[in-house]
N, CA and C of each residue as an Amber inpcrd file, in Angstrom:
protein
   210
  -9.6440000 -72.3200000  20.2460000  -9.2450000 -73.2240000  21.2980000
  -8.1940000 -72.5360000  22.1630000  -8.0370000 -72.8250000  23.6010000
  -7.3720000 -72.3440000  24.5270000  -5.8790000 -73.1220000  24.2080000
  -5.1290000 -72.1580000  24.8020000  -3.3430000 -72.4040000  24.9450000
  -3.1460000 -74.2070000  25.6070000  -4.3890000 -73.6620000  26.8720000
  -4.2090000 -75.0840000  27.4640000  -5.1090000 -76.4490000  26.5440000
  -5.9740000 -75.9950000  25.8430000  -6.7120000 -77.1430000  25.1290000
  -5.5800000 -77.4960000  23.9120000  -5.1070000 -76.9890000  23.1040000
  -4.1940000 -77.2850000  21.9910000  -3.1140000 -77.8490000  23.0330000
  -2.5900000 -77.6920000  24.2610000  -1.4590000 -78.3810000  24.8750000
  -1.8940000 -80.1200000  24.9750000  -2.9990000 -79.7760000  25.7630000
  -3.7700000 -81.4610000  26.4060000  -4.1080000 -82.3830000  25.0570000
  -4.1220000 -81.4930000  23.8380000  -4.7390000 -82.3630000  22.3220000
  -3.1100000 -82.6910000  21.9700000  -2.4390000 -82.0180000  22.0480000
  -1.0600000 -82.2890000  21.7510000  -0.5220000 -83.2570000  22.4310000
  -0.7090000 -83.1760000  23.9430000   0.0030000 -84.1390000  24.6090000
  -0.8890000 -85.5170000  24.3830000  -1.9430000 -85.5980000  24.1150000
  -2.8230000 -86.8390000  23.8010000  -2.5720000 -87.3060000  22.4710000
  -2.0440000 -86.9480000  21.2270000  -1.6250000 -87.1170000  20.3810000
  -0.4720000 -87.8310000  20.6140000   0.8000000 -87.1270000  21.3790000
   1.4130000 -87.5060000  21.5620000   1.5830000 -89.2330000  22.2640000
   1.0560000 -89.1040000  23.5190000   0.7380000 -90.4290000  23.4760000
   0.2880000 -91.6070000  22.9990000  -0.6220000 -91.1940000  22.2840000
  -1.3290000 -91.9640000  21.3120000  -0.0770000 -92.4290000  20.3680000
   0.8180000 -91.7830000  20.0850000   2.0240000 -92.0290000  18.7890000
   2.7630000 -93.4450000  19.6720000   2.8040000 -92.8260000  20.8890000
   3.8410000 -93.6200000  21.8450000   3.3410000 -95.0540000  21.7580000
   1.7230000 -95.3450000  21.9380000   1.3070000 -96.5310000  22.2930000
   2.0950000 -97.3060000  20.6510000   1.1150000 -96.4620000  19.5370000
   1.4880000 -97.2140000  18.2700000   3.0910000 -97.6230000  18.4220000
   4.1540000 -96.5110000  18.8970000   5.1240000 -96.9840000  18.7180000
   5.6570000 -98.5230000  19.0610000   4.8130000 -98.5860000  20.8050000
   4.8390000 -99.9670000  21.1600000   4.6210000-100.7910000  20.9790000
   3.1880000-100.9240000  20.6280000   3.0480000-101.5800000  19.4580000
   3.6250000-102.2270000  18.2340000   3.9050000-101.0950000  17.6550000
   4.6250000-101.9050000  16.0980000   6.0330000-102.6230000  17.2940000
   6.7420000-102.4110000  17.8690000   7.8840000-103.0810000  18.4570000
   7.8890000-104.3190000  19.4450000   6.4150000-104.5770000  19.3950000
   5.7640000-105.6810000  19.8420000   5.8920000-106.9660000  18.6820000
   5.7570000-106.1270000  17.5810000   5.1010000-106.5340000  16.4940000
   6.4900000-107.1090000  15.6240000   7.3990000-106.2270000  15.7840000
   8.7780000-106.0850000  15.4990000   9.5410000-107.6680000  15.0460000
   9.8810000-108.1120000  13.7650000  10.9680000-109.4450000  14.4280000
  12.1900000-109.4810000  14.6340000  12.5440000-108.1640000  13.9010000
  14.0550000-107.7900000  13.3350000  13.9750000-107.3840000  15.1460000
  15.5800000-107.2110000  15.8430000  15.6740000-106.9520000  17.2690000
  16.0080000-105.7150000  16.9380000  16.6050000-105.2900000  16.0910000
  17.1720000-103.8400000  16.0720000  16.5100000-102.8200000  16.1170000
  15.2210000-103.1330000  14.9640000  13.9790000-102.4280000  14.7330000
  12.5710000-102.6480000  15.9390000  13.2570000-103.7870000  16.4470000
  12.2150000-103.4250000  17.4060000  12.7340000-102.6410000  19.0510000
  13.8820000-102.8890000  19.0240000  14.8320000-101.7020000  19.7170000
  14.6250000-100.3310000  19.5150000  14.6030000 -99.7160000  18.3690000
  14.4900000 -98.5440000  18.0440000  13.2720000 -97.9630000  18.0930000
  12.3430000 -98.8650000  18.0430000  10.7030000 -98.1560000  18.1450000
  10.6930000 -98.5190000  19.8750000  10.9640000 -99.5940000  20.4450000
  11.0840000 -99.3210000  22.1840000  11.7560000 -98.0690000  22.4580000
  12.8300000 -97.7070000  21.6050000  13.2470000 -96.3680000  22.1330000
  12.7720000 -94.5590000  21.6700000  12.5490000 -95.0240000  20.6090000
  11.0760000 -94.1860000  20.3920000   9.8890000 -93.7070000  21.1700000
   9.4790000 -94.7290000  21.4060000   8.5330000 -94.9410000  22.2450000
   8.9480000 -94.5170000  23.5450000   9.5940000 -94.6210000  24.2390000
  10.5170000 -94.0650000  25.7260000  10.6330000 -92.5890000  25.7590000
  11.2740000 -92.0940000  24.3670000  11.3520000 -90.7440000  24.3740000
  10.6090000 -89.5390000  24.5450000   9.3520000 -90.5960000  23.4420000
   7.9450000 -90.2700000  23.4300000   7.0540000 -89.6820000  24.5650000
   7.4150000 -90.3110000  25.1330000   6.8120000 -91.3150000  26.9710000
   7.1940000 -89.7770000  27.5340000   8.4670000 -90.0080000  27.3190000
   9.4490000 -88.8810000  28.6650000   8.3940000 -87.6690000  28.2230000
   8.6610000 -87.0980000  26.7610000   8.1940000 -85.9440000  26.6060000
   6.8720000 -85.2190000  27.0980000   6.0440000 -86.4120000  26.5140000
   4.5400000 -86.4090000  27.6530000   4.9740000 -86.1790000  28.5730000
   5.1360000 -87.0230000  29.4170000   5.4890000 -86.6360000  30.6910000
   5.9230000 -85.5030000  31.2030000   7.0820000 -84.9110000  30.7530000
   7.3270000 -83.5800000  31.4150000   6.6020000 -82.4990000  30.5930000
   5.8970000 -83.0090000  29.7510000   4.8230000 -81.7140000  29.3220000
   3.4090000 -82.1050000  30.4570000   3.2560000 -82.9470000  30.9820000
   2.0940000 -82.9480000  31.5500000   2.7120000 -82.5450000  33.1670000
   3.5430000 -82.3520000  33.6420000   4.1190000 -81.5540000  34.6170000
   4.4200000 -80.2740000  34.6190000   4.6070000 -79.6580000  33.0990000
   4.6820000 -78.4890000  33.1180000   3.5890000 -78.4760000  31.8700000
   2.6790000 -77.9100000  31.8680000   1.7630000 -77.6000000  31.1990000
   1.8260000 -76.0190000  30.3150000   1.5810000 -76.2240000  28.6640000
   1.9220000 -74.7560000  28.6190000   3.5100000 -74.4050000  27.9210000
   4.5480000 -75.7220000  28.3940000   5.4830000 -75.5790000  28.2030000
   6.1770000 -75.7450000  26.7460000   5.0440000 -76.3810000  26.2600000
   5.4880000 -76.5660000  24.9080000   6.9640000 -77.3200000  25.1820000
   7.4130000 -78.1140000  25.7140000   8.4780000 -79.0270000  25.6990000
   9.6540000 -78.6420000  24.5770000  10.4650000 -78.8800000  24.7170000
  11.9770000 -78.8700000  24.6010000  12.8080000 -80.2750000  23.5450000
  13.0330000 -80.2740000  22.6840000  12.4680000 -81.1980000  21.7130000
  14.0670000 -81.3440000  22.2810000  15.0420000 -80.7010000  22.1630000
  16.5770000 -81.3110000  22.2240000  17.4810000 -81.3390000  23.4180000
  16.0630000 -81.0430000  24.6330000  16.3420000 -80.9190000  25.8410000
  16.6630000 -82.6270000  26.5560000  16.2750000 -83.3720000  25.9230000
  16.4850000 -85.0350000  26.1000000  17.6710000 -85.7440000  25.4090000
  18.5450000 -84.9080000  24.4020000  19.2450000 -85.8830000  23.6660000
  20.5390000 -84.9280000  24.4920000  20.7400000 -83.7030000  24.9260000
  22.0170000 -83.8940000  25.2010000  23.0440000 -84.2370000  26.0420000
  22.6170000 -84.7780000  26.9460000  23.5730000 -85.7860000  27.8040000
  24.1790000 -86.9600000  27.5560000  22.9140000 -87.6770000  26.2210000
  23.4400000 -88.3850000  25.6310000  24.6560000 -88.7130000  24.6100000
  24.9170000 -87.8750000  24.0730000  25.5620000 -87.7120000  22.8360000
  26.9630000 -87.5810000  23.3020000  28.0830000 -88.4760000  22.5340000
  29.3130000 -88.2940000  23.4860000  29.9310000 -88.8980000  21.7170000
């Protein structure tokens, strides 16, 4: 399989995780837990996303958490 076919199976995987995530936090009764899989799911989201803008890139796994962290 090509660089770019293992990327597009990856990033479709990926999404696929994202929906379930939404899912179960749909599903969620506890608010906390269903907070945490909405934010899961977001992160999820982002990563797709800027892997499907940069293709190839194999994404940046700790490139999203550090602005956050204080």
């Amino acid at each position: 399989m090509s660089v770019a076919g293992e990327s597009g199976n990856r990033t479709q995987q990926m999404r696929d995780k994202a929906q379930q995530l939404k899912e179960a936090a749909e599903r969620a009764t506890d608010p906390q837990e269903r907070q945490k899989l909405q934010e899961q799911a977001r992160r999820l989201q982002e990563q797709t996303e800027r892997q499907g803008q940069n293709p190839g890139a194999g994404g940046n796994r700790s490139q999203g958490t550090r602005g956050r962290e204080k």
